[in-house]
C-alpha positions as CSV (number, residue, x, y, z in Angstrom):
1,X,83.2,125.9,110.2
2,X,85.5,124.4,112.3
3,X,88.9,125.7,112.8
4,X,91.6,124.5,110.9
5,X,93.5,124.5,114.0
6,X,92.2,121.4,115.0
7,X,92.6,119.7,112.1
8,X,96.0,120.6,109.9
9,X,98.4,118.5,112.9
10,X,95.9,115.3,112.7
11,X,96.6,115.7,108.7
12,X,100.2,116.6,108.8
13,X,100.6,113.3,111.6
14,X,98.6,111.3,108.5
15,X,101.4,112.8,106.0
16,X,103.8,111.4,108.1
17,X,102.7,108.5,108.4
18,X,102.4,108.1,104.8
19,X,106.0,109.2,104.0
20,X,107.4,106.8,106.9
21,X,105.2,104.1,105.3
22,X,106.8,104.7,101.9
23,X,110.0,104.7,103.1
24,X,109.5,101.1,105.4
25,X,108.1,100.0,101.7
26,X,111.4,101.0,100.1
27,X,113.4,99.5,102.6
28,X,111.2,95.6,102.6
29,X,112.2,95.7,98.5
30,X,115.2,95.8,99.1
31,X,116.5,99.1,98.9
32,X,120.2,100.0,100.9
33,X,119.1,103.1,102.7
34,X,119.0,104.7,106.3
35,X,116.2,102.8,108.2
36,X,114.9,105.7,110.4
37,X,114.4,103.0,113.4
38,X,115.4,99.8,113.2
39,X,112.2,98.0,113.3
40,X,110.8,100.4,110.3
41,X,110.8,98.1,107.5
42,X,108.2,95.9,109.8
43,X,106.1,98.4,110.0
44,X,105.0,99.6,106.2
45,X,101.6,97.9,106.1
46,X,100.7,99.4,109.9
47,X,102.1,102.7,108.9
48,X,100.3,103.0,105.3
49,X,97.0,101.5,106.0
50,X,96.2,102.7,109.6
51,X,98.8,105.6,110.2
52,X,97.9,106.8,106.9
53,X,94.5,105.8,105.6
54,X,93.2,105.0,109.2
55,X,93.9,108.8,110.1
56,X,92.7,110.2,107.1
57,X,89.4,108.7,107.2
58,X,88.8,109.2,110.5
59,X,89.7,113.5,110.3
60,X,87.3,113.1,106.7
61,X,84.5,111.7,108.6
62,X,85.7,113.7,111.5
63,X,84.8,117.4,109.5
64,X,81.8,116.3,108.4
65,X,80.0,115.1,111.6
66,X,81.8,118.7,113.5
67,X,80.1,120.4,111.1
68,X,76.6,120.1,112.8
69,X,78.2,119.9,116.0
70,X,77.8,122.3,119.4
71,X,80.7,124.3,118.4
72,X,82.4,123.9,121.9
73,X,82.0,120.2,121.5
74,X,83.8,120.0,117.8
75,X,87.3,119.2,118.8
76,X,85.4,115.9,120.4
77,X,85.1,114.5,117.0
78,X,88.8,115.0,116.1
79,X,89.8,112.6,119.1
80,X,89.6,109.8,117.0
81,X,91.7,110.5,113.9
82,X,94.3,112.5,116.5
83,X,94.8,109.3,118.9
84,X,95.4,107.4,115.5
85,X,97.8,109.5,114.5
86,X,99.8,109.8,117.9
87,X,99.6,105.9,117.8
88,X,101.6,106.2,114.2
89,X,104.2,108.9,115.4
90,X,105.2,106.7,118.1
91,X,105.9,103.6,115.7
92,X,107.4,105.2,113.0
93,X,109.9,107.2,115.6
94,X,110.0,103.9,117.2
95,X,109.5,105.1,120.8
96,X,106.6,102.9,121.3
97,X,105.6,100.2,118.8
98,X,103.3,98.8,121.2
99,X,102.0,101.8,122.9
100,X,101.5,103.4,119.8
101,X,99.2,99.5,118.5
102,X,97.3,100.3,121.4
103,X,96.9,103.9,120.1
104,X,95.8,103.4,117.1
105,X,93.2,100.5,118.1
106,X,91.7,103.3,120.3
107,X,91.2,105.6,117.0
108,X,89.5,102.6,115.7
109,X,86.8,101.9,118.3
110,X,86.7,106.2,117.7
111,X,85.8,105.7,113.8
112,X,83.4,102.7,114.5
113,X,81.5,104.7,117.2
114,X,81.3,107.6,114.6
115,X,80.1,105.8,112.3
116,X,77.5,104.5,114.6
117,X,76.8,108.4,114.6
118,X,76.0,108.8,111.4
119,X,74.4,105.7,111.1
120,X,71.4,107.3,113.8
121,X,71.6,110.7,111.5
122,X,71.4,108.2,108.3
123,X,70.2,104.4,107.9
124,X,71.1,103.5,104.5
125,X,73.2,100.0,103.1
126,X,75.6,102.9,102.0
127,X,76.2,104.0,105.7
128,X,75.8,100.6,107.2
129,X,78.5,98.9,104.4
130,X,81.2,102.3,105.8
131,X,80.1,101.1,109.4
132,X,81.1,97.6,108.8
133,X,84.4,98.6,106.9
134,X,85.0,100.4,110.3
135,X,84.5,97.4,112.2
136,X,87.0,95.1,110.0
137,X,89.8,97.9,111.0
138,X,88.9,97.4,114.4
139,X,89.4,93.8,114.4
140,X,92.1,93.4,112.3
141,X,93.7,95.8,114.8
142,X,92.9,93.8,117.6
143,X,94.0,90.3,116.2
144,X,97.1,92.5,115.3
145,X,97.2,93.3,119.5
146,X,97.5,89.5,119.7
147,X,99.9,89.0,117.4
148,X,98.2,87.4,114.9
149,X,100.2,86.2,111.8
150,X,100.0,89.3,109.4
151,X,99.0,87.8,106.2
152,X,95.7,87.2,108.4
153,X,95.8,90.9,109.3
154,X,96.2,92.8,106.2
155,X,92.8,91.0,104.8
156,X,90.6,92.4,107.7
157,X,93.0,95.5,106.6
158,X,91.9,95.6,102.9
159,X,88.4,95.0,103.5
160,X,88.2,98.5,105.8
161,X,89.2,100.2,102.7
162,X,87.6,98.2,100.2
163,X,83.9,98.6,102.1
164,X,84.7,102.2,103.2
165,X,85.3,103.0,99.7
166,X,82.6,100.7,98.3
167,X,80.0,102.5,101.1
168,X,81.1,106.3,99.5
169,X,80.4,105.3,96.1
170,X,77.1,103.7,96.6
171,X,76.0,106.5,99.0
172,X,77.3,109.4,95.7
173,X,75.3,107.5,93.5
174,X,72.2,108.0,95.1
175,X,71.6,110.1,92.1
176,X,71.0,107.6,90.0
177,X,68.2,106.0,91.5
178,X,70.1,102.5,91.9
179,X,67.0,99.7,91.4
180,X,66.3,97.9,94.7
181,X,67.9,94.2,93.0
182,X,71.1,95.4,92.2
183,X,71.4,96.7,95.6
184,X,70.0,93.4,96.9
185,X,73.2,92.0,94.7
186,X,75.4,94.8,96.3
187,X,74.7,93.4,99.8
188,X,75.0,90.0,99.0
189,X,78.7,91.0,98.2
190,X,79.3,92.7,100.9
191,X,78.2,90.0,103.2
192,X,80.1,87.3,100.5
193,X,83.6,89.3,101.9
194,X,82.7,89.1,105.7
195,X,82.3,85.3,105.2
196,X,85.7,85.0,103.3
197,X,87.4,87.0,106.1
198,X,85.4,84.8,108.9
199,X,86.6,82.0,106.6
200,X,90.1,83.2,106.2
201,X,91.2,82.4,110.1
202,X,90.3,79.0,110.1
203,X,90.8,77.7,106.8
204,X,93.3,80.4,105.4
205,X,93.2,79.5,101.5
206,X,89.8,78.9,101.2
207,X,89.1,81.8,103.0
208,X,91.2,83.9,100.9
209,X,89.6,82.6,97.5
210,X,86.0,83.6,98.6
211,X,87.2,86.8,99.4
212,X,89.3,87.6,96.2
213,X,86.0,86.2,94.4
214,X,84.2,88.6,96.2
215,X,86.5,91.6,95.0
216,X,85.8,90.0,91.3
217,X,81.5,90.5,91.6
218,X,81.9,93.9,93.7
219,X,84.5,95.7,90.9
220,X,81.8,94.3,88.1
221,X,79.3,95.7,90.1
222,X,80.9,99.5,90.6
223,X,82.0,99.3,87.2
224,X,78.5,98.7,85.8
225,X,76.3,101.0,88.3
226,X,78.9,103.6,89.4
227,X,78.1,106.8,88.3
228,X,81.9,107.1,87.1
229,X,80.9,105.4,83.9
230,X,78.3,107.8,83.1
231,X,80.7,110.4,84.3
232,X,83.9,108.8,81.8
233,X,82.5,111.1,78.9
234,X,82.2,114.9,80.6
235,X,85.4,116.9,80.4
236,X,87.5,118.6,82.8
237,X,87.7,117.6,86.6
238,X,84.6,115.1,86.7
239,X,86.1,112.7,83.8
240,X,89.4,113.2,85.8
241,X,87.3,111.2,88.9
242,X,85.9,108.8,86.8
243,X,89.3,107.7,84.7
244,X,90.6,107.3,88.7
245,X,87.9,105.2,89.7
246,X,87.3,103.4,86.9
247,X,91.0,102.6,86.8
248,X,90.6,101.5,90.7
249,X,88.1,99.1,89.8
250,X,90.5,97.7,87.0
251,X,93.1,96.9,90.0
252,X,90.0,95.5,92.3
253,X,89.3,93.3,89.8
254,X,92.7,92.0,89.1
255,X,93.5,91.6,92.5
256,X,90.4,89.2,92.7
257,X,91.2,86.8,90.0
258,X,94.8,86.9,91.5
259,X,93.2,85.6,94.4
260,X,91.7,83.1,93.2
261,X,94.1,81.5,91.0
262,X,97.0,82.0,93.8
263,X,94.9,81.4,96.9
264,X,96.4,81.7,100.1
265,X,100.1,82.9,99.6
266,X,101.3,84.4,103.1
267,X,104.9,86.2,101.5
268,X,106.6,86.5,98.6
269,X,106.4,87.8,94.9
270,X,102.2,86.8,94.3
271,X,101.4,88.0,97.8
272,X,103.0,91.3,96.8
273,X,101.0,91.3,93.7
274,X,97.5,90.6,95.0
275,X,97.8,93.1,97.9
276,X,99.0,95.9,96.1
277,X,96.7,95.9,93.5
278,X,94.1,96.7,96.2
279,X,96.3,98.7,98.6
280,X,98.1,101.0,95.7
281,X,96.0,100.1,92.2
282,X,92.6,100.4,94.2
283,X,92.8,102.4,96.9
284,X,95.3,105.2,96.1
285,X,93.3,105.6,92.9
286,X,90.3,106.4,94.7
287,X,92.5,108.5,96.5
288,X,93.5,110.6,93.7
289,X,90.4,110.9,92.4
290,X,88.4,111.9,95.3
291,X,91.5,114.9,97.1
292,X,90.1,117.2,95.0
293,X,86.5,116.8,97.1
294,X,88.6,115.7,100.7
295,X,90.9,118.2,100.6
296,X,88.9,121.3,99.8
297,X,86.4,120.0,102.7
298,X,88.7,119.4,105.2
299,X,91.2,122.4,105.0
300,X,88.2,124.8,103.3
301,X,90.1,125.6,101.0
302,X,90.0,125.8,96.8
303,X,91.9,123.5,94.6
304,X,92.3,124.6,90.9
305,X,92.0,121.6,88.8
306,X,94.5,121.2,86.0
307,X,95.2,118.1,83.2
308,X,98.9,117.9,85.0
309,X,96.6,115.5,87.4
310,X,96.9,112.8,85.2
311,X,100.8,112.8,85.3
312,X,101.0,111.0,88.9
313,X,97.7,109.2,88.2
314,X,99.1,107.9,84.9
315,X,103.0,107.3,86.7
316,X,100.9,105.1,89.7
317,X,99.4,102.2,87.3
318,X,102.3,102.6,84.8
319,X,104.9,101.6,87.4
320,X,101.9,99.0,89.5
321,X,102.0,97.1,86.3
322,X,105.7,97.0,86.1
323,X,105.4,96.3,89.7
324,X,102.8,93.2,89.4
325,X,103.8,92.6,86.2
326,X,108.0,91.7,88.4
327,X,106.2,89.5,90.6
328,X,104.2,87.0,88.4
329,X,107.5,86.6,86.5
330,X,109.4,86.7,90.1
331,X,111.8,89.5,88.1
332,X,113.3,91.0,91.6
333,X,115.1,94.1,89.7
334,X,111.7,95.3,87.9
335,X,110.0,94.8,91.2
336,X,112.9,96.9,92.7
337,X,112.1,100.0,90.6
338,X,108.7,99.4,90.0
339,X,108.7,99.9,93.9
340,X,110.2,103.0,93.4
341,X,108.2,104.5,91.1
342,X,105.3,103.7,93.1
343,X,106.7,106.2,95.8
344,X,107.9,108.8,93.2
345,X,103.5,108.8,91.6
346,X,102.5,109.5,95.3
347,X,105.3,112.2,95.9
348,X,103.7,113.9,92.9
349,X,100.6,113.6,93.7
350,X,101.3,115.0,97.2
351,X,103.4,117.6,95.1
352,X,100.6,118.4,92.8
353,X,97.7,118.5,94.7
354,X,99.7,121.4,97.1
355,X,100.4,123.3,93.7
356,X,96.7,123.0,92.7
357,X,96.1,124.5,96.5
358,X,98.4,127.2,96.2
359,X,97.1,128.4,93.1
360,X,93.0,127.7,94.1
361,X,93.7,130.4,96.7
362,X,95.3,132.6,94.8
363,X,92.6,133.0,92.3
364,X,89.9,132.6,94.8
365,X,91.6,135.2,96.9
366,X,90.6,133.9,100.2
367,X,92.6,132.5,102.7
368,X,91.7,129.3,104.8
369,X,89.3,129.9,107.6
């Protein structure tokens, strides 16, 4: 196994990252509270999705590729997600917003060229759909170099995560022996989104509705053939991932018809509403439900699963809806806290999954390695 060593400070940089990001988030609603840096605020949806998620992805597929790795040549593959988070630290300190851009669009070309890696080890739509998702962070990083206009950004953002995630649940549900048509279908999806992103920087609401109509077929799709709705009636940990991801999908899907009935908003209360449905309803719900696989692999260590997981899972969509639920009826004050309590469900999550650490070890008796 590869040392921990090389990869608890590319984790704790993530962690940062994600706590700076929450705070910037805090601050754009509105909130009256020290900025950190002054340029903070600006720098929530660089600091969540690339600082954070980026990083995390990247030190994920990181572990798994070291692990069959030349053992001198394992902290090669922890270049990536490292450089990514650097590139955070120095945006969220604010000692180099720029320098720290060009940082994390390193990490990016990093996670594309590992996933080109695995792709050699493993040719599969599953691998190739990651791959691509890897590719829209790299170019929505670049057109962020240039100073695109970020409501063009965050799209190219989204569909890293969306196709990452989409990638790692078709690739886990190879068990089911998928028919060739409905992953036919799958693809057709996936290639539905690229063309709303193309779309999306020339003709911006157009672009925006094929893409949000595209969310709409690809959450009916995981819904129906994921193996989380075969999983929905077991007990214990593995309904836990299925309730997250099935909840996910939920947010996927109302993000889409959001799209399409709002098309291409660039700021204010609907724009809020359609992005954090995916970024928050979608994606930190896969989060949730996947840490207790992530976590155990990356830090080898044992989580002890308890039914105090649903607290911060149930706490996230409560206060999303109150959250999305604000915006639609442009209600700034329920926005406000809804905000708020979006921060205080990750907090416990982060609080929860480090309890369910501490006492995994405990009764396994073994430290990390």
């Amino acid at each position: 196994m590869p040392k921990l060593s090389l990869r608890i400070p590319v984790l704790l940089l993530a962690m940062l990252a994600l706590l700076a990001g929450m705070w910037a988030g805090l601050l754009r609603l509105g909130w009256i509270w020290p900025p950190l840096n002054p340029l903070l605020p600006v720098e929530h949806g660089p600091l969540m999705v690339s600082g954070f998620l980026g990083t995390l992805i990247g030190l994920e597929r990181s572990v798994a590729l070291s692990m069959t790795a030349v053992p001198r040549r394992k902290w090669l593959y922890y270049l990536g997600p490292a450089i990514t988070g650097i590139g955070s630290l120095l945006i969220l300190t604010g000692l180099g917003v720029f320098t720290g851009a060009v940082l994390i669009w390193i990490g990016s070309v990093a996670l594309l060229i590992t996933f080109s890696l695995i792709l050699k080890r493993h040719t599969g739509l599953d691998t190739a759909v990651m791959a691509l998702g890897a590719l829209c962070w790299l170019v929505g990083n670049t057109i962020w170099l240039a100073r695109a206009p970020m409501y063009q950004i965050v799209w190219w953002w989204a569909a890293f995560l969306i196709l990452t995630i989409a990638g790692e649940r078709l690739e886990l549900s190879r068990v089911l022996r998928i028919p060739q048509q409905p992953k036919i279908t799958f693809g057709l999806i996936i290639s539905l989104q690229i063309l709303g992103l193309i779309l999306l920087m020339f003709a911006y609401d157009g672009g925006v509705r094929l893409f949000s109509f595209s969310l709409i077929l690809l959450a009916l799709w995981l819904i129906y053939y994921d193996l989380a709705r075969r999983n929905i009636h077991q007990g214990g940990l593995t309904q836990y991932i299925a309730v997250c991801l099935l909840s996910g999908y939920f947010w996927l899907l109302a993000a889409g018809v959001m799209g399409i009935i709002f098309g291409g908003v660039t700021a204010g209360f609907r724009y809020d509403a359609i992005l954090h449905s995916i970024f928050l309803g979608f994606t930190f719900a896969m989060i949730f439900g996947h840490a207790p696989i992530i976590f155990p692999a990356v830090l080898n260590v044992t989580m002890r699963y308890s039914s105090i997981f649903y607290v911060p899972l149930i706490l996230l969509h409560l206060s999303l809806l109150l959250r999305v639920g604000s915006d639609l009826l442009l209600w700034f004050p329920g926005r406000q806290y809804g905000g708020l309590l979006n921060v205080l469900a990750l907090l416990l999550f982060l609080l929860n999954t480090i309890i369910a650490i501490i006492r995994g070890q405990k009764e396994s008796g073994a430290p990390p390695t």
